[in-house]
Structures are given as C-alpha cells and as structure tokens.
C-alpha positions as CSV (number, residue, x, y, z in Angstrom):
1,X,81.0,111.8,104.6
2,X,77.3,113.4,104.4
3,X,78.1,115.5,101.6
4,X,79.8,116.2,98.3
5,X,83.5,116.5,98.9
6,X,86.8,116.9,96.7
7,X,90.0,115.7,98.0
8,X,93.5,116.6,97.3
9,X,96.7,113.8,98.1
10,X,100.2,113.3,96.8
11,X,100.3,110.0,96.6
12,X,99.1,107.2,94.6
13,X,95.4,106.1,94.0
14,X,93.9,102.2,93.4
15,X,90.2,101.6,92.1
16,X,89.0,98.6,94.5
17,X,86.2,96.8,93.3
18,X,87.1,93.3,94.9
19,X,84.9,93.1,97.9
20,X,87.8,91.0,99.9
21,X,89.7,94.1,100.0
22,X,86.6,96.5,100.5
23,X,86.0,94.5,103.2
24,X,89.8,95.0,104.2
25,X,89.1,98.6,103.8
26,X,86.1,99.2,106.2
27,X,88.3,97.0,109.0
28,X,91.0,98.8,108.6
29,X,93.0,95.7,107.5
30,X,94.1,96.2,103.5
31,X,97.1,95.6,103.4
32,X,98.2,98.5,101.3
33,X,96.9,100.7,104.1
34,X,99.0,98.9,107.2
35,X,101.9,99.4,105.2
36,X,101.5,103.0,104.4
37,X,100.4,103.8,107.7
38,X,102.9,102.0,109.3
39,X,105.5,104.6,107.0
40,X,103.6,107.3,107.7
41,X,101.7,108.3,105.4
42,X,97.6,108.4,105.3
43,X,95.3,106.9,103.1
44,X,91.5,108.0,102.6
45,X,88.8,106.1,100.5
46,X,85.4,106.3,99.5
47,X,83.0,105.2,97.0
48,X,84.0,105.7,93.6
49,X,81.3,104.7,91.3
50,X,77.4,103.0,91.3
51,X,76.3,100.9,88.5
52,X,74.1,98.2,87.6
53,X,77.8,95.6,87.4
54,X,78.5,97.3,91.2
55,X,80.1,99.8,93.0
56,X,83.6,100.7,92.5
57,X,85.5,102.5,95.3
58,X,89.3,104.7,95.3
59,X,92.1,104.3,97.6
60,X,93.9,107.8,98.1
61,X,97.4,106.7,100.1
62,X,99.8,109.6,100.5
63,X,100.4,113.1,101.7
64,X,96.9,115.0,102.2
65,X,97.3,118.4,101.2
66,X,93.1,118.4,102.2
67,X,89.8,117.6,101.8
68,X,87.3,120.4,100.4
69,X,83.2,120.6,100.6
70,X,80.6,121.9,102.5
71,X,81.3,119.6,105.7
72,X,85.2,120.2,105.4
73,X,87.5,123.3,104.6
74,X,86.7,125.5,101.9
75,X,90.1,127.0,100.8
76,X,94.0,126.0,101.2
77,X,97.1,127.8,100.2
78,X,99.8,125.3,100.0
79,X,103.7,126.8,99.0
80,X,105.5,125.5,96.6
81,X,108.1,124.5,99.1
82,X,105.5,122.5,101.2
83,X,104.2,120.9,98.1
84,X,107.9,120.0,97.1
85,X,108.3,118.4,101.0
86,X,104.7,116.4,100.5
87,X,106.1,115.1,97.4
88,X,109.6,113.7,99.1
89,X,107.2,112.4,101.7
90,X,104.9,110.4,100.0
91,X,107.9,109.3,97.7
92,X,110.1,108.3,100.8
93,X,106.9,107.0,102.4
94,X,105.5,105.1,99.5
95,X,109.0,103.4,99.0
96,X,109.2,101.9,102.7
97,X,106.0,100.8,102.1
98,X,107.0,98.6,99.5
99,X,105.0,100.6,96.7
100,X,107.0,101.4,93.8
101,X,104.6,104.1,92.2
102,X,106.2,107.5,91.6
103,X,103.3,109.9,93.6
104,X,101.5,112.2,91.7
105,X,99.0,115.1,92.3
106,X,95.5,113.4,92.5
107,X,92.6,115.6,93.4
108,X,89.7,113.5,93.8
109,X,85.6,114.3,93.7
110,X,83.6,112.2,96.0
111,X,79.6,112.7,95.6
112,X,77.2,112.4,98.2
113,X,75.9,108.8,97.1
C-alpha cells in the first residue's frame, strides 16, 4: 500500500520475522495462508516494524471487517449481528484450518514505510 493504513480483522495475527516464511508470504506459499484460504477466510500482511536487528512483518488471517486510510475506505458501520457472524466465521474457519487460536478483534496500523 502507498500510504498509511489501519486495518480491522477477526481473526488471529502472527509477527513473522523469519525470512523463509516472508519469502512464503510474498509467493503466496506460507503455509498458514493456504490453509486459511483454502477455509475461507483471508489473510492480509504487511510490514510491521524497521530496526537496526531487521524488519518484522504481521500476518492478519481472518474475517476482514476493512481496511481504512487515505488510499482505502474512510468509514464502516458494522452491526452487532454481522460482527457476531464474522466471529463464528473466522472461528469455524480458523478451526478447519487447523489453527486452534480463539479469534479476536485486531485492528492493525500499517505506516507508509
């Protein structure tokens, strides 16, 4: 993305620092994300964090409830009852993915890097 962002999943969330499986990431080949998609759920990731030890990147895998910023949308109103049906989603689709993580809420900043 070419510009700040903020991002909002029910799901679960991995810091990946290992460049094997950022490598996996940018082909479309970590494993975490062929299973999730494969139960149909969708995953987003980005760079986390710069430093003199590296770069640190997340793994969103879930439900997108939607992806805020001056590139993307600026405002969403989300029901109770659809949040409720995002969380049985990702928890049905985590599950058949083999990912035993209860989902939670995660609303994540991305900065331009």
């Amino acid at each position: 993305m070419g510009a700040d962002h903020f991002a909002a999943y029910v799901g679960i969330k991995r810091e990946v620092t290992d460049e094997t499986e950022v490598e996996q990431l940018e082909l479309d080949k970590h494993p975490l994300v062929l299973a999730a998609t494969a139960a149909g759920l969708e995953h987003m990731w980005d760079k986390a964090w710069e430093s003199r030890e590296g770069e640190g990147y997340y793994l969103l895998i879930g439900v997108k409830l939607g992806v805020f910023g001056a590139e993307d949308a600026d405002h969403a109103a989300i029901s109770s009852a659809d949040l409720l049906e995002a969380m049985e989603k990702a928890r049905a689709g985590l599950a058949a993915a083999g990912i035993r993580e209860e989902p939670m809420l995660h609303l994540q900043f991305g900065p331009d890097w």
